[in-house]
PDB file of the backbone (N, CA, C, O) and the ligand in Angstrom, with CONECT records:
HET     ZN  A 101       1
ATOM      1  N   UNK A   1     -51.403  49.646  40.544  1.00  0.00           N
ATOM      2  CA  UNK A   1     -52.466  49.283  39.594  1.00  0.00           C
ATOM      3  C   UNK A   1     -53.711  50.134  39.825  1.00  0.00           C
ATOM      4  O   UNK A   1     -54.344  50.181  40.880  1.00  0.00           O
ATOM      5  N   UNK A   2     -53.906  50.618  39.007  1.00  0.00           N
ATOM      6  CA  UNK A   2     -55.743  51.367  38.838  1.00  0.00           C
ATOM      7  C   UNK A   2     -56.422  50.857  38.924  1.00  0.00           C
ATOM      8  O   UNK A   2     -57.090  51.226  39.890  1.00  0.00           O
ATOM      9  N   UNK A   3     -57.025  49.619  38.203  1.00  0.00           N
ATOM     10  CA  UNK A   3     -57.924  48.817  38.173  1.00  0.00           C
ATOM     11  C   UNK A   3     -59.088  49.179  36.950  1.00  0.00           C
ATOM     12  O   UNK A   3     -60.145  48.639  36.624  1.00  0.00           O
ATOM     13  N   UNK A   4     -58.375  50.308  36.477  1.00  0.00           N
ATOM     14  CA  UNK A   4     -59.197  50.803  35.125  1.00  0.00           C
ATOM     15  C   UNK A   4     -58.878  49.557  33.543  1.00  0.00           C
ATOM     16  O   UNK A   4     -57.968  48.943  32.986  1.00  0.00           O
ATOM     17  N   UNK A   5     -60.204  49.786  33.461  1.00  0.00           N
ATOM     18  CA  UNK A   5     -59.521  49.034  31.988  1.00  0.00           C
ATOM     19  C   UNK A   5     -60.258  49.841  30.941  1.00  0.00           C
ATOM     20  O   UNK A   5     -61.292  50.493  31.082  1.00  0.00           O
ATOM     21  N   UNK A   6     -59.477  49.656  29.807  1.00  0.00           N
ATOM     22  CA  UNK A   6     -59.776  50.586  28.753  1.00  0.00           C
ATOM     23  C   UNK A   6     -61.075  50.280  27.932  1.00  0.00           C
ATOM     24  O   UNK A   6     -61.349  49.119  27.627  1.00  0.00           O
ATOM     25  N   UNK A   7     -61.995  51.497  27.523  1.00  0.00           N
ATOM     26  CA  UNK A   7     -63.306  51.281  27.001  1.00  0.00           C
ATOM     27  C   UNK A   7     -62.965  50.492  25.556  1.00  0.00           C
ATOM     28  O   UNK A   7     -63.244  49.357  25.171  1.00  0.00           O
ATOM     29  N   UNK A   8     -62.413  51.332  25.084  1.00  0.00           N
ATOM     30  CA  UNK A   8     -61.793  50.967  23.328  1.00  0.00           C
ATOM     31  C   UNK A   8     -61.638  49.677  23.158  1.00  0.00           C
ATOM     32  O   UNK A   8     -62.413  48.906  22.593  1.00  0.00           O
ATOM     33  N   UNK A   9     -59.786  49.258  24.064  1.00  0.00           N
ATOM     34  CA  UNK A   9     -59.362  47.916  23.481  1.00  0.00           C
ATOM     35  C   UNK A   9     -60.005  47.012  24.889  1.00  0.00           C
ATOM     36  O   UNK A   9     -60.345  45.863  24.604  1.00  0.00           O
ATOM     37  N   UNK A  10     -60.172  47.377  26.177  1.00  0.00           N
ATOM     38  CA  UNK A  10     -60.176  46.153  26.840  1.00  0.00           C
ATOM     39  C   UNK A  10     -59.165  45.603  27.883  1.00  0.00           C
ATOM     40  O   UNK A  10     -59.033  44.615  28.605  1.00  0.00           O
ATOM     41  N   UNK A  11     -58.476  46.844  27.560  1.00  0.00           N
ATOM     42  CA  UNK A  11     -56.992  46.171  27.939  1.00  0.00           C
ATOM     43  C   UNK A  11     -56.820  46.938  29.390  1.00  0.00           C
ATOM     44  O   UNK A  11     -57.562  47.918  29.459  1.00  0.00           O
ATOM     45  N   UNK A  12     -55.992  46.715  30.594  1.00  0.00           N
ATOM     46  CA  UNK A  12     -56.437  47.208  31.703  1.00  0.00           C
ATOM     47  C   UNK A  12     -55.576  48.390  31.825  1.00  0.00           C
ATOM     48  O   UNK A  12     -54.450  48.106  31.417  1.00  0.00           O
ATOM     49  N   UNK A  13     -55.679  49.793  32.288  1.00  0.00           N
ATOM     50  CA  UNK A  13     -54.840  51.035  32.468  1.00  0.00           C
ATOM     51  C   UNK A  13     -53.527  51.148  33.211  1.00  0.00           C
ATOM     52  O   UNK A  13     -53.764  51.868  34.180  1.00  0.00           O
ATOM     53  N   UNK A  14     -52.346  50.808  33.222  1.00  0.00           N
ATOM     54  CA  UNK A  14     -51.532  50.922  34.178  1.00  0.00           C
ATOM     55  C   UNK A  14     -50.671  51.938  33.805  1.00  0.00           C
ATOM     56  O   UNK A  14     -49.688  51.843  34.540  1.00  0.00           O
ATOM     57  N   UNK A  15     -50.517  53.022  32.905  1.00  0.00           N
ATOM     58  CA  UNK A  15     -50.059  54.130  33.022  1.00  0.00           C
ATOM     59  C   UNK A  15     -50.937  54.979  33.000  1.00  0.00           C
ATOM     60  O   UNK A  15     -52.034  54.791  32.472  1.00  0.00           O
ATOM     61  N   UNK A  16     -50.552  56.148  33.627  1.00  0.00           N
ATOM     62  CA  UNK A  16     -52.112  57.435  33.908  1.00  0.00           C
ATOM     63  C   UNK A  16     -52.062  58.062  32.874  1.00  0.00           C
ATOM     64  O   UNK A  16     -51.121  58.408  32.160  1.00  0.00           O
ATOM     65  N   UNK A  17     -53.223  58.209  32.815  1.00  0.00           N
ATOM     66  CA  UNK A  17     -53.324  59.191  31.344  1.00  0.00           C
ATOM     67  C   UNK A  17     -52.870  60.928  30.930  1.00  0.00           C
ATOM     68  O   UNK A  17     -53.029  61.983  31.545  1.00  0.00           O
ATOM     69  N   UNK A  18     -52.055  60.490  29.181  1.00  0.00           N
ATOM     70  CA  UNK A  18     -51.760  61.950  29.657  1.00  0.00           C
ATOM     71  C   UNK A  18     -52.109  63.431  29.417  1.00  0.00           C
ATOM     72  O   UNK A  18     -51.536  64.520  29.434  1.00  0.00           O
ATOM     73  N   UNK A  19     -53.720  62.769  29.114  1.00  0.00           N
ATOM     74  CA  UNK A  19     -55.081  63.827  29.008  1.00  0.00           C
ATOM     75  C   UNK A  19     -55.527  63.463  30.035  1.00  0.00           C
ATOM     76  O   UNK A  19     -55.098  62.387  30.453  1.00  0.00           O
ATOM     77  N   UNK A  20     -56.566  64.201  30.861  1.00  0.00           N
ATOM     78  CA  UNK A  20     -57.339  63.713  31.971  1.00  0.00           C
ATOM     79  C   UNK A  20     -58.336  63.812  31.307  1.00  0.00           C
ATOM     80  O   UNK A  20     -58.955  62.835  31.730  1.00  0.00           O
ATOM     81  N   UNK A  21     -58.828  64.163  30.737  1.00  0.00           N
ATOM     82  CA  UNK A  21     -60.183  63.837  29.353  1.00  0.00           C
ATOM     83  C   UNK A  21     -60.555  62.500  29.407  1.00  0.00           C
ATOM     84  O   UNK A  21     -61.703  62.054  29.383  1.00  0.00           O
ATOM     85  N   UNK A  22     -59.141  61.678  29.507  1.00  0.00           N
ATOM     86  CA  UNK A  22     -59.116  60.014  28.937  1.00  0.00           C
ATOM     87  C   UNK A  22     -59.742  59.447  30.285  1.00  0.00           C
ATOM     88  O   UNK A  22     -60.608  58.574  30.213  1.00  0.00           O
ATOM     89  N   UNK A  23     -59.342  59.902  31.430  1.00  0.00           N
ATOM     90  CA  UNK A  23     -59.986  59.496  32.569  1.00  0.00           C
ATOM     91  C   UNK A  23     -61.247  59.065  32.516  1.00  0.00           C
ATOM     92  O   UNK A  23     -61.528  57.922  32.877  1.00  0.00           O
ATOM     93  N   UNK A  24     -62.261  60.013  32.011  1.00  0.00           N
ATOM     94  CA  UNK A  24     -63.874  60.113  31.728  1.00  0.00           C
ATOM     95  C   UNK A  24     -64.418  58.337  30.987  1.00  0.00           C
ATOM     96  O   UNK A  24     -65.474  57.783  31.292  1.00  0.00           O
ATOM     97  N   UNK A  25     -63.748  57.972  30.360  1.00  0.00           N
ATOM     98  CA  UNK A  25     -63.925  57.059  29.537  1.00  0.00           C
ATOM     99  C   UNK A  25     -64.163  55.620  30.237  1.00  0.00           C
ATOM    100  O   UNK A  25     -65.241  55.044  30.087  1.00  0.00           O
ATOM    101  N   UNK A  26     -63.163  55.084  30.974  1.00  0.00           N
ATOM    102  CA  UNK A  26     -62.163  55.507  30.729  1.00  0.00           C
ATOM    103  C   UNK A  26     -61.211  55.097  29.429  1.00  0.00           C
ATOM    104  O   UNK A  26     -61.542  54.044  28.884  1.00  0.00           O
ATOM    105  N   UNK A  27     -60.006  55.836  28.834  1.00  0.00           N
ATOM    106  CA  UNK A  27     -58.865  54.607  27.685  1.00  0.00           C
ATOM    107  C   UNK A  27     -57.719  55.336  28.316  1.00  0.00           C
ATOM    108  O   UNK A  27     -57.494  56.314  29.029  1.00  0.00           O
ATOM    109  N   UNK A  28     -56.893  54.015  27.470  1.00  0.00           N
ATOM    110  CA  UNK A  28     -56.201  54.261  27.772  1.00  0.00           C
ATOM    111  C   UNK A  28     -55.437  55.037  26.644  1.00  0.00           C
ATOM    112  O   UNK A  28     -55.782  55.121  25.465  1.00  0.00           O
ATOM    113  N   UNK A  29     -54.065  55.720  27.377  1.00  0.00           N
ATOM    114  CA  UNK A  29     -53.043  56.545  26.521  1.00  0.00           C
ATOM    115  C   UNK A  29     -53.174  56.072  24.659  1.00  0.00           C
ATOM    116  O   UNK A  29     -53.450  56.807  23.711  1.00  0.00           O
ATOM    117  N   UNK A  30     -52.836  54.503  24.674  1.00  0.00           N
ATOM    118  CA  UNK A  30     -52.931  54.160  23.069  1.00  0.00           C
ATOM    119  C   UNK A  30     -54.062  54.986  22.238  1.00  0.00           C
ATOM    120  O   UNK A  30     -54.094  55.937  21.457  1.00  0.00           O
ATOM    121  N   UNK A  31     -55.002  54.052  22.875  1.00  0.00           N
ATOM    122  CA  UNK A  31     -56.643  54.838  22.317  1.00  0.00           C
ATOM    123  C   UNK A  31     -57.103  56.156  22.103  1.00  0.00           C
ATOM    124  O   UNK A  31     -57.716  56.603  21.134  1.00  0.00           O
ATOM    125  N   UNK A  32     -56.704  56.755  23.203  1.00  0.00           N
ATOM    126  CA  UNK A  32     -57.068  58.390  23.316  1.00  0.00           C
ATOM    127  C   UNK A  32     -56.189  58.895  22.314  1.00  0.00           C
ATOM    128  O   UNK A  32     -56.562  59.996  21.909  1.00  0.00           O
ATOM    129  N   UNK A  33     -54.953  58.389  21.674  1.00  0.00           N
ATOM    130  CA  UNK A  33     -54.224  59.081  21.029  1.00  0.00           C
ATOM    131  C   UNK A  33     -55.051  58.847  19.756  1.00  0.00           C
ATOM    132  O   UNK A  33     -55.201  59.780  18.967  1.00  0.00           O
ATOM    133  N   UNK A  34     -55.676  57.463  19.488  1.00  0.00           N
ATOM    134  CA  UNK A  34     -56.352  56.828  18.310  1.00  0.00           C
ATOM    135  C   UNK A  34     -57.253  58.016  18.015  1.00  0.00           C
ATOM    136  O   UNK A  34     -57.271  58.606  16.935  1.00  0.00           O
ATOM    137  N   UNK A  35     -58.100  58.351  19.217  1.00  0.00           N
ATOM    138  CA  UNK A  35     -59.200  59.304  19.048  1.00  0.00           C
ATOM    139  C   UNK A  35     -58.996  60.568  18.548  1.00  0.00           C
ATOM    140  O   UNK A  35     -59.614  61.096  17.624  1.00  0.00           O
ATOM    141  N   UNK A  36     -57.857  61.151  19.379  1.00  0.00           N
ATOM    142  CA  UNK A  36     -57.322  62.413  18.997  1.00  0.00           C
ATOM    143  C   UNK A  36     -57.121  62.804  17.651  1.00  0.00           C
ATOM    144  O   UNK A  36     -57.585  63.885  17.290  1.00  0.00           O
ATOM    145  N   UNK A  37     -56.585  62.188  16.964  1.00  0.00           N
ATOM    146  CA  UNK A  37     -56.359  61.560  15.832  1.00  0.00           C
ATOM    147  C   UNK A  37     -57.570  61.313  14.746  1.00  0.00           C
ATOM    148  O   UNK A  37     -57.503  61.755  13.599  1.00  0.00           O
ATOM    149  N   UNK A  38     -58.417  60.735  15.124  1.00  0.00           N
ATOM    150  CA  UNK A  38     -59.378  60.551  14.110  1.00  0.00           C
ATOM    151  C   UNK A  38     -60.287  61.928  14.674  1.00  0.00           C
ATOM    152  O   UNK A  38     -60.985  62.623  13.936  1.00  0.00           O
ATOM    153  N   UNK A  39     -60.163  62.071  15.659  1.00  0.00           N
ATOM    154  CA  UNK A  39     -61.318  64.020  15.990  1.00  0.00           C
ATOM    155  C   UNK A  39     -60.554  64.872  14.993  1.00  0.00           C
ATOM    156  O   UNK A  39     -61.183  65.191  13.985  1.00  0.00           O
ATOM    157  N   UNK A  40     -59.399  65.260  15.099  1.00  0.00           N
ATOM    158  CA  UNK A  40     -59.037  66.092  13.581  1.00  0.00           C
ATOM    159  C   UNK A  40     -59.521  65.519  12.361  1.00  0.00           C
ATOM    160  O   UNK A  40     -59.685  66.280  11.407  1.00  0.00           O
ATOM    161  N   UNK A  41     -59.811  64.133  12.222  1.00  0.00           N
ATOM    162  CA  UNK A  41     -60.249  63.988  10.984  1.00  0.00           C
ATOM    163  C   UNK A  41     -61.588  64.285  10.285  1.00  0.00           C
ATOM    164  O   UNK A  41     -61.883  64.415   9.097  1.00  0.00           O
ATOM    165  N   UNK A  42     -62.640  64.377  11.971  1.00  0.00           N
ATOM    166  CA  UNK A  42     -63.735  64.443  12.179  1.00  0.00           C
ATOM    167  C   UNK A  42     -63.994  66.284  11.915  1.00  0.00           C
ATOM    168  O   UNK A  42     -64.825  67.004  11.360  1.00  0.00           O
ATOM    169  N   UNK A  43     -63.027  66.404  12.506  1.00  0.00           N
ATOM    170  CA  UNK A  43     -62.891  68.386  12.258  1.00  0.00           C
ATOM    171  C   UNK A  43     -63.198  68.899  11.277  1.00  0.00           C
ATOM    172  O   UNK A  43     -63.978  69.796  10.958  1.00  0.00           O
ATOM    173  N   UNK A  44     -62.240  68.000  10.591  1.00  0.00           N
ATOM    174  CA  UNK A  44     -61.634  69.276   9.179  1.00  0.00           C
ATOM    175  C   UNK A  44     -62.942  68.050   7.790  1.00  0.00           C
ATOM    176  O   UNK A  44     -63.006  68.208   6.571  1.00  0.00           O
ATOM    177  N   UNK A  45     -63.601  67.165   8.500  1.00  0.00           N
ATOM    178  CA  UNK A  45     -64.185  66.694   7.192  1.00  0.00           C
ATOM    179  C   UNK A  45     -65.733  67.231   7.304  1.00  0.00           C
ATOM    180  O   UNK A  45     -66.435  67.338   6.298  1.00  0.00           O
ATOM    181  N   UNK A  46     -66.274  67.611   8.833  1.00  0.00           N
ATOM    182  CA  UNK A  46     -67.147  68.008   8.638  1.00  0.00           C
ATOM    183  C   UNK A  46     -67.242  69.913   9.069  1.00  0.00           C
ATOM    184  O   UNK A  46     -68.246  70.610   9.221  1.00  0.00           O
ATOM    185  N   UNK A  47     -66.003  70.229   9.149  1.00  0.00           N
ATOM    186  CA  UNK A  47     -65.400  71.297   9.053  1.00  0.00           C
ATOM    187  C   UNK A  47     -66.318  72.415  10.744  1.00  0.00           C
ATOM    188  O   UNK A  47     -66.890  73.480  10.973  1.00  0.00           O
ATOM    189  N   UNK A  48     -65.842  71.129  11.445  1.00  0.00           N
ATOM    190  CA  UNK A  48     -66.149  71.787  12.916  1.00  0.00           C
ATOM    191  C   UNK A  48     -65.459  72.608  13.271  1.00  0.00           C
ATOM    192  O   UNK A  48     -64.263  72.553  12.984  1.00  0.00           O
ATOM    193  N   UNK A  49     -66.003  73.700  14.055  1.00  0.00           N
ATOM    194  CA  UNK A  49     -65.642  75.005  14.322  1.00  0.00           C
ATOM    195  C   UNK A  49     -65.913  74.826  16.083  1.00  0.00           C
ATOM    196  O   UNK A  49     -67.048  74.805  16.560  1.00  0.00           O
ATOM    197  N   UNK A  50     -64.722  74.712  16.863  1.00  0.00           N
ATOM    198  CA  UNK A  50     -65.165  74.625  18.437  1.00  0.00           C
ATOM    199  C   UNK A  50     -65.312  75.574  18.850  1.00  0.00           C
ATOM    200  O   UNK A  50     -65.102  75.631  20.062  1.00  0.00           O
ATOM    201  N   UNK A  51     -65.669  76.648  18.275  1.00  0.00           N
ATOM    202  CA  UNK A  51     -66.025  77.984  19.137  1.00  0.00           C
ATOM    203  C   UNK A  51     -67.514  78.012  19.130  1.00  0.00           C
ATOM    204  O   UNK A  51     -68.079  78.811  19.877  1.00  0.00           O
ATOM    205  N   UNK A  52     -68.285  77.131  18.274  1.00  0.00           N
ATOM    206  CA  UNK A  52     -69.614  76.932  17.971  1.00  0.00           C
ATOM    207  C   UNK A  52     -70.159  75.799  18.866  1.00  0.00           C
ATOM    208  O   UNK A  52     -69.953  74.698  18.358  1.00  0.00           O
ATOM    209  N   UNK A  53     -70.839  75.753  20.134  1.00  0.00           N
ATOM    210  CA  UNK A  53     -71.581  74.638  21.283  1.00  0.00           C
ATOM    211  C   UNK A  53     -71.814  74.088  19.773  1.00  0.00           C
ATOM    212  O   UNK A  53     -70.689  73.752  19.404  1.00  0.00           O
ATOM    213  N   UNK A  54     -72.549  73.886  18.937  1.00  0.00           N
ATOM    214  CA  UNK A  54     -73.390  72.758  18.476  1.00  0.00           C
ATOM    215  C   UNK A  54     -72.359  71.499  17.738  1.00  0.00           C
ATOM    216  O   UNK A  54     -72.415  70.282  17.559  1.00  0.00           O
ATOM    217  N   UNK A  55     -71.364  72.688  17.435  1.00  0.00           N
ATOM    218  CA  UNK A  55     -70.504  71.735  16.587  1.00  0.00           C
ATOM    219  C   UNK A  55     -69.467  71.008  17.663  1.00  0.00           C
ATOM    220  O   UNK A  55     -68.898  70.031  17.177  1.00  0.00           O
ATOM    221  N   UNK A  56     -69.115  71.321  19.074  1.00  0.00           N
ATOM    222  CA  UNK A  56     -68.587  70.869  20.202  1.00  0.00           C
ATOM    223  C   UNK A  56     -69.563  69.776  20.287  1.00  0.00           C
ATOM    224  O   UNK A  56     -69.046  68.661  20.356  1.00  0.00           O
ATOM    225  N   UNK A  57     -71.128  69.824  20.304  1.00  0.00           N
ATOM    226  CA  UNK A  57     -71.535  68.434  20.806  1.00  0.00           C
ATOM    227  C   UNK A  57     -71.828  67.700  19.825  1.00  0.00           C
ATOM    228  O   UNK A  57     -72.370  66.666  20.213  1.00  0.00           O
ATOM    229  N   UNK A  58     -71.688  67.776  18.438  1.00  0.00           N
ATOM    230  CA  UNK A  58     -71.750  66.979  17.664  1.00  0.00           C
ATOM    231  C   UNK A  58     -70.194  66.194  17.266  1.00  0.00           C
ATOM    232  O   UNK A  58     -70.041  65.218  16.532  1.00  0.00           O
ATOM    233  N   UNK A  59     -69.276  66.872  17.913  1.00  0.00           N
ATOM    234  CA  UNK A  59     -67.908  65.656  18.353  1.00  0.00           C
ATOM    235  C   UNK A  59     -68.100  64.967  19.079  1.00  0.00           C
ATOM    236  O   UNK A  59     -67.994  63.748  18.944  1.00  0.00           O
ATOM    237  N   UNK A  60     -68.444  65.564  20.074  1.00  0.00           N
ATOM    238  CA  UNK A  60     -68.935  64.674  21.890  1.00  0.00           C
ATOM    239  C   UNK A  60     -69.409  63.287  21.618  1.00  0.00           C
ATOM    240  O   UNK A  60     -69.242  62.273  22.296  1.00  0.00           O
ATOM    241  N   UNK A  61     -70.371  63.537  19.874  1.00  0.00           N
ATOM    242  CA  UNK A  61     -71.115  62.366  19.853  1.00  0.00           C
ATOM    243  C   UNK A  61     -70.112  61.299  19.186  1.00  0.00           C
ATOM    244  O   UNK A  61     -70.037  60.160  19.647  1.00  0.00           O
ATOM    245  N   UNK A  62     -69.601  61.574  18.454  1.00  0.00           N
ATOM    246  CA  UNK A  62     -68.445  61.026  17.808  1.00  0.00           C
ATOM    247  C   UNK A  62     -67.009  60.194  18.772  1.00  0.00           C
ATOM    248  O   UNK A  62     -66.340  59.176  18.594  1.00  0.00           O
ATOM    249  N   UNK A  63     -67.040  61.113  19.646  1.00  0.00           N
ATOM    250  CA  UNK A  63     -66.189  60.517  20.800  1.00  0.00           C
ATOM    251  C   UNK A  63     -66.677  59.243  21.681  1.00  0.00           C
ATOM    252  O   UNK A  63     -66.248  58.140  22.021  1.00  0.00           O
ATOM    253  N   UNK A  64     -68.150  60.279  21.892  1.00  0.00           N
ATOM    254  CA  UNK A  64     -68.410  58.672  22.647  1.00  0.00           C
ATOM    255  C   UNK A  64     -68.840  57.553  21.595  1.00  0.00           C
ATOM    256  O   UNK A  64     -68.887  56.423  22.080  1.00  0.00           O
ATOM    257  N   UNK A  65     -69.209  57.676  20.047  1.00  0.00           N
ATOM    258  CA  UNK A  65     -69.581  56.619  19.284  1.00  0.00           C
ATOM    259  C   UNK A  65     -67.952  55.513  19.510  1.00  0.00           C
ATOM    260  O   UNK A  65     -67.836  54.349  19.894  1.00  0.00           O
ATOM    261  N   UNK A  66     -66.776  56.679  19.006  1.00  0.00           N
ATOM    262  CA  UNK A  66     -65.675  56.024  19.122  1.00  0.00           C
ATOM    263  C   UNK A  66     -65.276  55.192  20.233  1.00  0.00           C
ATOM    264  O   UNK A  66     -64.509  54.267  19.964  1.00  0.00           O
ATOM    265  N   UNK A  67     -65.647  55.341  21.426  1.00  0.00           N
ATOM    266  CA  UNK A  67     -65.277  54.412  22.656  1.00  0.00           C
ATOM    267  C   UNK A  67     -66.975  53.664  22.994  1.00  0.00           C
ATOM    268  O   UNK A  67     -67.383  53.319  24.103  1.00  0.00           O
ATOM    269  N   UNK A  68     -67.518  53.595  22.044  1.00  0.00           N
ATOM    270  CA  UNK A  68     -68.955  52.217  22.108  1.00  0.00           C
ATOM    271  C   UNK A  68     -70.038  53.205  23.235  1.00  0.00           C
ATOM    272  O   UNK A  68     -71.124  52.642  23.378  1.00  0.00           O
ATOM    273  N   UNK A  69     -69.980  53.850  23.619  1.00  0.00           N
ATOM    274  CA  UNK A  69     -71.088  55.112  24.143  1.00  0.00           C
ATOM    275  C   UNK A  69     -72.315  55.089  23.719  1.00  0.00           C
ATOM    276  O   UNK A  69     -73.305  54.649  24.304  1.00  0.00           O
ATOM    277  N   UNK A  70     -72.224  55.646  22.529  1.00  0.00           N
ATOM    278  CA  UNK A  70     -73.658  55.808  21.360  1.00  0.00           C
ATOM    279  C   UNK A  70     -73.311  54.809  20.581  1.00  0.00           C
ATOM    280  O   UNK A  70     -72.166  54.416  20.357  1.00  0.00           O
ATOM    281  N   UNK A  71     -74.789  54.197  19.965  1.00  0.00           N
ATOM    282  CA  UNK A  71     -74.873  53.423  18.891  1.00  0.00           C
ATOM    283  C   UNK A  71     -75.306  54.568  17.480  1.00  0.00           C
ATOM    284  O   UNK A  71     -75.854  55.669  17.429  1.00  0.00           O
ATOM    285  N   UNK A  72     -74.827  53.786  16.631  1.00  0.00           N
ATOM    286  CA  UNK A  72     -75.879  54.562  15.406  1.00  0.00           C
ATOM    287  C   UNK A  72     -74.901  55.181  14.374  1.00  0.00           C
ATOM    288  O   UNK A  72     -75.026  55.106  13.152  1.00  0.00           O
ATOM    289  N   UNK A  73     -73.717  55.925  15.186  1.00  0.00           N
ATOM    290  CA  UNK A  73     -72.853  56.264  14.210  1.00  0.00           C
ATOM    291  C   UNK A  73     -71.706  56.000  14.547  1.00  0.00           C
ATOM    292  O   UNK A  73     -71.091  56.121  15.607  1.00  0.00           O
ATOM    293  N   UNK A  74     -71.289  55.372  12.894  1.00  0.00           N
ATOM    294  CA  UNK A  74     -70.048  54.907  13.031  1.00  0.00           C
ATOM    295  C   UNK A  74     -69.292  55.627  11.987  1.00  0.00           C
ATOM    296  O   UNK A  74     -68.064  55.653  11.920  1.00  0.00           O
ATOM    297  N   UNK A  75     -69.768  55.965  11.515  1.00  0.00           N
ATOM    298  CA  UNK A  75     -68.616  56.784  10.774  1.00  0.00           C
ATOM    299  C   UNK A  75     -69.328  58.149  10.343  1.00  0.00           C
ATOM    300  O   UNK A  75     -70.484  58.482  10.605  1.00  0.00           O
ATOM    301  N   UNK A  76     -68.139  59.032   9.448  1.00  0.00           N
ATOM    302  CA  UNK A  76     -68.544  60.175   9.283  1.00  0.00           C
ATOM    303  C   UNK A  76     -69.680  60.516   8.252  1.00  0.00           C
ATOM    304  O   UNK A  76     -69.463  60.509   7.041  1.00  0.00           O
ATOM    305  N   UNK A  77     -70.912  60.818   8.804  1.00  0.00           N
ATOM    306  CA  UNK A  77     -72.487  60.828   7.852  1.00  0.00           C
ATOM    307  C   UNK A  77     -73.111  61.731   8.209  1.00  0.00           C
ATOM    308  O   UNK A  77     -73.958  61.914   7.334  1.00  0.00           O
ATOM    309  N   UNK A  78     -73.289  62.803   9.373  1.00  0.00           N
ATOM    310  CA  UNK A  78     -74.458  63.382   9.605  1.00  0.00           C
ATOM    311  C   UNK A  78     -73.444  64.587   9.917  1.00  0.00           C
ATOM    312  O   UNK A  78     -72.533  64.393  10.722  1.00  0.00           O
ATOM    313  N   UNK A  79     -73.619  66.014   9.191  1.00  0.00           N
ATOM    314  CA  UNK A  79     -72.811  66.745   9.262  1.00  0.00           C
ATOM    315  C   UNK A  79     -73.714  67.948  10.452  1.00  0.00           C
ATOM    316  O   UNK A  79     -74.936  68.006  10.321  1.00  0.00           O
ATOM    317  N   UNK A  80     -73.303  68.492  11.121  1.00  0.00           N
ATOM    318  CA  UNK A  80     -74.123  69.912  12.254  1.00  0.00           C
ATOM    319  C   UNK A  80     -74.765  70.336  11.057  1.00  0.00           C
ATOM    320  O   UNK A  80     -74.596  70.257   9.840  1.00  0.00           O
ATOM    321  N   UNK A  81     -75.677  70.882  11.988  1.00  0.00           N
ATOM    322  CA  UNK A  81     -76.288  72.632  11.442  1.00  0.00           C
ATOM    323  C   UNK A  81     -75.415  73.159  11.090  1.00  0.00           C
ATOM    324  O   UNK A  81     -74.580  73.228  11.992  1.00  0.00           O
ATOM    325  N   UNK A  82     -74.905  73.908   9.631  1.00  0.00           N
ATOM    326  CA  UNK A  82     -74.390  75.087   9.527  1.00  0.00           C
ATOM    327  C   UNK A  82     -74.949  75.943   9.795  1.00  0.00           C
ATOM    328  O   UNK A  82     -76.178  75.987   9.741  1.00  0.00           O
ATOM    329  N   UNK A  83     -73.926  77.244  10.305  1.00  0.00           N
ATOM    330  CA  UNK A  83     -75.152  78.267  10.309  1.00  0.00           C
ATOM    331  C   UNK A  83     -75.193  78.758   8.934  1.00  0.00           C
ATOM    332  O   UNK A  83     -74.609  77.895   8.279  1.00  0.00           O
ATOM    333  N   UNK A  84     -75.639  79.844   8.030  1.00  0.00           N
ATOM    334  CA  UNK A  84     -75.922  80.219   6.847  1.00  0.00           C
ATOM    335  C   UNK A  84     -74.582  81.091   6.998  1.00  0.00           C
ATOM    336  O   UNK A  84     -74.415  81.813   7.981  1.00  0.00           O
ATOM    337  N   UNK A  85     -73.936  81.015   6.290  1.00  0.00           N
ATOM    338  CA  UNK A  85     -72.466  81.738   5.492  1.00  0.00           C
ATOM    339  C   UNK A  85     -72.549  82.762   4.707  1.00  0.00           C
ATOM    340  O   UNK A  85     -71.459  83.250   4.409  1.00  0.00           O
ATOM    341  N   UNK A  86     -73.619  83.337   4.196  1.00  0.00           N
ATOM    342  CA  UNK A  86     -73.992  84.404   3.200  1.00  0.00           C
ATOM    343  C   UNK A  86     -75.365  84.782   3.622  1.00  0.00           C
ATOM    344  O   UNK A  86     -75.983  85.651   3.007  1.00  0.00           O
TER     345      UNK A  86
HETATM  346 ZN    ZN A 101     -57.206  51.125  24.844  1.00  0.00          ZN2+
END
């Protein structure tokens, strides 16, 4: 037993995770997959580019909104800085 319990559901960790990402949190395997999952959705709707820091920490924020971290946002509303395209 770990003694971890998961940020998300609550529920306590007894298989190791099979991101170590999920560790940080901590969640468990279910959840992190939940997240994974809704971060592509988070990607391609506010059309994040991870080669860009700003748009890396404007997931970060999203990740931790998703496991109760940050308050304020809950869903997808506040898009990065673009940089100018033309
Ligand atoms: Zn969980």
């Amino acid at each position: 037993m770990s003694g971890k319990t998961c940020l998300k559901c609550g529920k306590p960790i007894d298989a190791p995770s099979e991101d170590p990402a999920a560790d940080k949190y901590p969640a468990c395997n279910a959840c992190w997959k939940e997240w994974t999952t809704y971060a592509i959705m988070v990607m391609n709707e506010l059309r994040l580019d991870m080669s860009l820091p700003e748009h890396r920490k404007a997931l970060r924020k999203y990740e931790r909104a998703f496991f109760g971290l940050e308050k304020g946002i809950g869903e997808i509303e506040k898009k990065p800085e673009q940089p100018p395209s033309h």
